[in-house]
N, C-alpha and C positions, 0 to 999 in steps of 0.2 A: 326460493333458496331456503326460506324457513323451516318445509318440510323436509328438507335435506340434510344433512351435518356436512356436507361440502362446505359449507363457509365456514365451519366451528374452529377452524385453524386460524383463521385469517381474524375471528372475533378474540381469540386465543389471545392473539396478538395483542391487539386492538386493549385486550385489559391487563396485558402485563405491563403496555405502555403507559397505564396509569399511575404508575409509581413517578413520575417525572411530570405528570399534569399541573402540579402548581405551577410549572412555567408556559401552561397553553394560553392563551385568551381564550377569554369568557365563550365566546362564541364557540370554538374549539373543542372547550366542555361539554358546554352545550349538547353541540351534536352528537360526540364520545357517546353522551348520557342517551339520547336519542336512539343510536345507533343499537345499545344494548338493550334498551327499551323495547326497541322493535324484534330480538331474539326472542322474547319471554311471549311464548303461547297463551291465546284466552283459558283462563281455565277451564280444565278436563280436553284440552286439544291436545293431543299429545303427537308434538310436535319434537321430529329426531334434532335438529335445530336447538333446540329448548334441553331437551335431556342430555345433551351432547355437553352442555354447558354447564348443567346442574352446581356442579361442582367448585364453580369458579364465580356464582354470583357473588358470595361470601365476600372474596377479597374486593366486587366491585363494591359492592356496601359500605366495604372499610375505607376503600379511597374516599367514597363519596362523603364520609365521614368526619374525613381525615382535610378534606376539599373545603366543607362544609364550613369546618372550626375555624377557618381564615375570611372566608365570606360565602354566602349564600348561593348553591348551585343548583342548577334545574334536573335535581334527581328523585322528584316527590313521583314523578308518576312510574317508574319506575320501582317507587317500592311499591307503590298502588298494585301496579300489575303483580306483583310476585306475592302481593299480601292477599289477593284475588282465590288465590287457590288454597283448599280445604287439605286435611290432611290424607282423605281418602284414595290417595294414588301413592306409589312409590314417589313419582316426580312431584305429586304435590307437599309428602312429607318433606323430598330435599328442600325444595324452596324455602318450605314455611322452617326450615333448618337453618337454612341460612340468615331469616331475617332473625330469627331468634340469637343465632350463634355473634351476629352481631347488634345487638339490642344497644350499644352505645349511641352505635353508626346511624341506625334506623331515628332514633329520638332527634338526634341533631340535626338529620336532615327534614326531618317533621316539622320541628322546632322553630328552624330559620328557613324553612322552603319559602323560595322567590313568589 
């Protein structure tokens, strides 16, 4: 499914339902975090899956962020993965776009990762 964007709707989903996460359990997050984890291609794979989404890690950043600031969630590897790639690809500038655009998000979740 990764090399497809057949799921990018359904992950779509999956991160606008973040805005309502503080009321998940922990576990719940978890796998959320997990789940989008596992969208983000090894860097230089360029994966339709991954670039489908380019656009939308941004705001998972920000919940993670936002998650973060109340207590500690499992979204370090997550930014691992997206901080992984260089800037030498279209899809690699968006990433490393994102992690910049939210540099608050990214620190907090550095910061107080589980």
């Amino acid at each position: 499914a990764r090399t497809s964007k057949a799921a990018g709707p359904a992950v779509s989903l999956l991160i606008s339902s973040f805005a309502h996460a503080h009321a998940w359990a922990t576990h719940v997050v978890t796998a959320a975090f997990g789940l989008i984890e596992a969208t983000v291609a090894p860097a230089g794979s360029p994966w339709p899956l991954t670039e489908a989404l380019v656009p939308l890690y941004g705001c998972v950043l920000q919940q993670a962020g936002l998650l973060t600031a109340r207590h500690p969630v499992a979204a370090l590897s997550l930014v691992g993965a997206l901080a992984s790639w260089d800037d030498d690809t279209e899809m690699g500038r968006g990433l490393r776009h994102s992690l910049r655009m939210q540099e608050v998000a990214v620190r907090l979740v550095v910061e107080r990762s589980e």
